[in-house]
N, C-alpha and C positions, 0 to 999 in steps of 0.2 A: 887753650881753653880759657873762656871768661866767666866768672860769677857775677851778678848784680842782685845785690838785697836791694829788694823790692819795700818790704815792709817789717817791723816786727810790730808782737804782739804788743799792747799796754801791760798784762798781768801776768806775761810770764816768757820766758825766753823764747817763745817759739818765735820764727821767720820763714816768710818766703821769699824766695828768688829763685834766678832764673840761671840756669848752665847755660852756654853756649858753644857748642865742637862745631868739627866740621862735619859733622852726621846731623847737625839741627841743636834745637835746644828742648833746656829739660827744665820744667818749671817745676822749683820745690816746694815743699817737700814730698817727694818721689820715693816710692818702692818700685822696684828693680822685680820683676818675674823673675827666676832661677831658671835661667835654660844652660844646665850642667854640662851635657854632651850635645850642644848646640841645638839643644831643642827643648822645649817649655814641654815636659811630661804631659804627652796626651790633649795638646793644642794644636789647632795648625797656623803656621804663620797666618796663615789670613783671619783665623778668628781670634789672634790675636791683637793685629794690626786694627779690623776693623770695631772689635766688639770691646773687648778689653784695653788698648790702645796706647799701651805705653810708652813714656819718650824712650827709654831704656832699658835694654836687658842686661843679663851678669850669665855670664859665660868661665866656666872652672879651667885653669890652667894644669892640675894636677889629671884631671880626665882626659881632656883633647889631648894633651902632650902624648898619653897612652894609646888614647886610640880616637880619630883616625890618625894621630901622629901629623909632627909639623909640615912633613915635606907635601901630606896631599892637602892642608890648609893653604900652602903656599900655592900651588900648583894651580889651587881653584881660586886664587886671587885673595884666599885671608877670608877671616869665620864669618864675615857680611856674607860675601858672595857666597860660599859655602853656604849657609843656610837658608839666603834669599832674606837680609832683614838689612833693610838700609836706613834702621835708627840707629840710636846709639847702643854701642855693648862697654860692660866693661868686664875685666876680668881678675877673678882674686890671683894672687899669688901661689897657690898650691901649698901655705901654712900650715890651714885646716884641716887639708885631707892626711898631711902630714903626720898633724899632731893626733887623730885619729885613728892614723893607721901602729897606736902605740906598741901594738905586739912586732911588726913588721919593719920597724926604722929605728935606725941610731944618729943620733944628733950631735954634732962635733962644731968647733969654730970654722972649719970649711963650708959646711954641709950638712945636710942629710943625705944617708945611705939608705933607700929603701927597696922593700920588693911589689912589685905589680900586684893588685887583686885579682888581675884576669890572668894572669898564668906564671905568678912566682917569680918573673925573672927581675933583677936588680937592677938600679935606675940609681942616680946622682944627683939631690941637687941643691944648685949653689945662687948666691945674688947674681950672680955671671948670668951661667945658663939662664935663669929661669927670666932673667931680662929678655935674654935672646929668643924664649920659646913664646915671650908676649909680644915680642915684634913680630914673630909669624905669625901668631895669631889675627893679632892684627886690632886690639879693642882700642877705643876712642879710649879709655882709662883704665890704666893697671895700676897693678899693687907690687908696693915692696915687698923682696921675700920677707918672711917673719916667723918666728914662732909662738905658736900659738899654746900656752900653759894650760893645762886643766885645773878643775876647779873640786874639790879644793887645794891649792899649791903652796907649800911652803915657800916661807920670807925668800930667804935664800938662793932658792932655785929661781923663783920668781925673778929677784934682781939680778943674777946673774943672767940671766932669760934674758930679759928688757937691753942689759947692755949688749949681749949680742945681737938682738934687734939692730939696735943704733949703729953696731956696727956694721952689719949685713946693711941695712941702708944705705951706710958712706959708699960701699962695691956695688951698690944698685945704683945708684947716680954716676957713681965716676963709670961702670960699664955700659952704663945709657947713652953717656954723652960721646961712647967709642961704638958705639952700634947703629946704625942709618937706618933709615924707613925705610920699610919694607914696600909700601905703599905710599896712595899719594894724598893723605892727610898723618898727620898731627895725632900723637899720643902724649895722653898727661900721666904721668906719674902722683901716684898717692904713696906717702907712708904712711905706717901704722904705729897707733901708741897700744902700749903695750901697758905691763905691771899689775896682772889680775885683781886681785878685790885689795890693794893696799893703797890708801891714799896718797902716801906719802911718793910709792914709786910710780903711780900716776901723774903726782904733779910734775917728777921731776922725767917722764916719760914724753908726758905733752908740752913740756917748757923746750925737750929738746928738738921735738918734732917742726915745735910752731918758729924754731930757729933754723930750720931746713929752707922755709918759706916757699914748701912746694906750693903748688895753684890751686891743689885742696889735703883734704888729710882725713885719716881715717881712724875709727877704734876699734882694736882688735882687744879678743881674749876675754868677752863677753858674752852671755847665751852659752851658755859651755856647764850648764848646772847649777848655777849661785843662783841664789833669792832676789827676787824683782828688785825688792831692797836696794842692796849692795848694787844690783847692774846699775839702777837708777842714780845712785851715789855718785859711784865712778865715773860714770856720763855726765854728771854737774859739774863733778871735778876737773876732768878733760876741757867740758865747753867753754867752762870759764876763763882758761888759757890759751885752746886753738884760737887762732886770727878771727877775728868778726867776717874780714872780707871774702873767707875761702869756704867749700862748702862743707861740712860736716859728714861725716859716710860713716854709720852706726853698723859694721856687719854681722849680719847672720843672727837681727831681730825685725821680728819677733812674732808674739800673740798683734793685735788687732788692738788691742790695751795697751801695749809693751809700746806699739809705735806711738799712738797718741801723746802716753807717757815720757819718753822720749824728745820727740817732736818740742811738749813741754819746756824742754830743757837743752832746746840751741839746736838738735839732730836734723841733719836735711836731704840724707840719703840712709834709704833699708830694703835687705833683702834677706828670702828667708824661703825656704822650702813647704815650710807649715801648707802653707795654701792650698799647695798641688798634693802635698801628702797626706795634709788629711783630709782632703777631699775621696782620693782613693782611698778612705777607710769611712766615707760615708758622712764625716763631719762639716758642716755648712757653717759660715762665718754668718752672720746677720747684723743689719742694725738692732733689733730688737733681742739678739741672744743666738747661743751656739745652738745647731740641731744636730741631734743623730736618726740621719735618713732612715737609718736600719730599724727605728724602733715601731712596733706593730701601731702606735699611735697614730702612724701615717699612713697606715694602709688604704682608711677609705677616704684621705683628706686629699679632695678635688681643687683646694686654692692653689693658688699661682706658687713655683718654692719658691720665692720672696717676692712682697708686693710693691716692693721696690724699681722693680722693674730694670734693675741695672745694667745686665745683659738679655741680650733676646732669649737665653735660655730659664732665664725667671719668666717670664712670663709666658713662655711656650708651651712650660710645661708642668705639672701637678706634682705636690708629693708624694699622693701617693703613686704616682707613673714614676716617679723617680728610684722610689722606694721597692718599685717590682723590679727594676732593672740591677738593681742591689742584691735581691733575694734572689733575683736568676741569674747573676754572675755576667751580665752583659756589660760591656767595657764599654759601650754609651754610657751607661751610669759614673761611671767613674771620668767621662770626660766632662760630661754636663756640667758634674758638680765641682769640676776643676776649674770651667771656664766662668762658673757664677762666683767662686770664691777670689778667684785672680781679679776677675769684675768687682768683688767686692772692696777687694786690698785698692785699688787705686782710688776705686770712689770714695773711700775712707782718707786717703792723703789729698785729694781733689777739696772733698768737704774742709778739710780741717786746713788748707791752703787759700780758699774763699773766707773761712771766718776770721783769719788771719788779717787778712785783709779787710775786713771788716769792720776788726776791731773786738767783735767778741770769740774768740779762740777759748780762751779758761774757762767761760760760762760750757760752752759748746761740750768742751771736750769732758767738761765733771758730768757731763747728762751723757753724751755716750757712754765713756766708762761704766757709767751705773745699769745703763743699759743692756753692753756686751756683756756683762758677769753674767746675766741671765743664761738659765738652761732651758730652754722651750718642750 
């Protein structure tokens, strides 16, 4: 993998550049579609490929490992093939779902010991394994295993968290370098900084990461419930120490604000479920402010759902057409608005990659911001 910073901002840390794998490149700053169980909730590859169009998706290591299970990913040539998506994937670690699944798992300096949500039975895992279930996989970029803290975490647990991070890292590199391709490209490894909302174990979280000198790096244990605030802090903190030269990978943010704000502050990779899930609850991201499709105010509103025109489904179709397909429970409705919001999220890191470039980035971004707060 190569990064090349292209440009940065005058008035504020933001950057673009540009990834390059052997699946193509990915010009930042990029949000990632969450296709979980090797599918973008309620997309189909081609309206995503064509309409929405992104260099890259994010594929969960904790789901596929369960089902369909590695041996039929392998079988079918690895989760490209599988899915039929020849950009780039990458894949989290299996942290998250982990740290998640808090009723269901025990966490030890081997491992995590947990049980399946689809039918109970126990599962292991380790920096090892979980190495070996992202070479079947097969994604242009994985994650170190890690754990991921809740929020809010004590001092304590939090550091002792963080070193076990570090150390689960050292067993995800040295079991990498004993593991072969699966396949006939190139996987990069990411690690993860760690140290939830404490500054201090942050600094000393990203000082050891960025002494790793993988090809890029990531923030983990953010989006997890803390206050924009603090997320924001913690991300100064981090950026200031990650390598300039590598790309930044902010996971599992955020709002549409959250990335701008981000973005701000050195971030050059996000991904985030929001889109597609609140779209199936009826909620539209906008340049101009959030909507709720379901409210009777749209019933007889014949404009475009955004006159934006971002994807063909803004301009195809009405809100109030949209808004009937909500009240009558038809699952068009809930695709429509999944594929206008995914359209949304890129064109949002598209625009704010252009003013970057530009030169005006911080004017740009204080005028959305004030914008998106809007409720329509």
């Amino acid at each position: 993998m190569q990064f090349e910073l292209k440009q940065k901002d005058p008035k504020s840390k933001a950057r673009a550049g540009v990834i390059t794998t052997d699946h193509g490149t990915i010009e930042t700053p990029i949000f990632m579609p969450v296709g979980t169980v090797a599918s973008v909730k309620g997309v189909h590859q081609s309206e995503l490929k064509d309409e929405i169009n992104p260099d890259i998706i994010l594929g969960n290591t904790y789901h596929l490992y369960l089902r369909p299970k590695t041996d039929i990913l392998e079988q079918a040539g690895g989760l490209h093939k599988f899915m039929n998506w020849d950009r780039n994937i990458l894949t989290d670690s299996g942290g998250y779902q982990v740290y998640s699944l808090s009723g269901r798992r025990k966490i030890n300096e081997e491992g995590v010991k947990f049980k399946s949500h689809i039918d109970g039975s126990t599962h292991f895992f380790t920096p090892e394994n979980v190495m070996e279930i992202q070479r079947s996989i097969g994604a242009d970029i994985i994650m170190a295993f890690d754990e991921c803290t809740p929020y809010p975490c004590d001092y304590n647990y939090a550091k002792n968290s963080m070193h076990m991070t570090h150390r689960w890292l050292k067993r995800c590199i040295n079991h990498l370098e004993k593991t072969p391709l699966k396949y006939d490209y190139n996987q990069t490894l990411f690690p993860i900084v760690q140290g939830s909302t404490y500054t201090d174990l942050r600094k000393q979280s990203a000082e050891f990461i960025a002494s790793v000198e993988a090809e890029g790096n990531a923030i983990g244990g953010l989006s997890v419930g803390e206050p924009a605030e603090e997320m924001y802090a913690m991300t100064d903190v981090v950026c200031s120490i990650l390598p300039e030269d590598k790309p930044r990978y902010l996971m599992g943010v955020g709002t549409p604000i959250n990335i701008l704000e981000n973005i701000a502050l050195g971030v050059d990779m996000f991904d985030c479920v929001m889109p597609t899930r609140n779209a199936r609850n009826g909620m539209l991201f906008t340049a101009h402010g959030t909507i709720n499709i379901k409210n009777k105010k749209w019933e007889n509103d014949f404009s475009p759902i955004d006159d934006m025109g971002i994807t063909f489904v803004d301009t195809l179709y009405s809100k109030a057409y949209l808004r009937h397909l909500f009240a009558s429970k038809e699952l068009l409705g809930k695709q429509i608005a999944s594929i206008h919001n995914l359209g949304f999220y890129l064109w949002l890191v598209r625009e704010a990659r252009k003013h970057i470039l530009e030169g005006d980035f911080a004017v740009w971004k204080d005028r959305m911001v004030k914008q998106m707060s809007k409720r329509l």
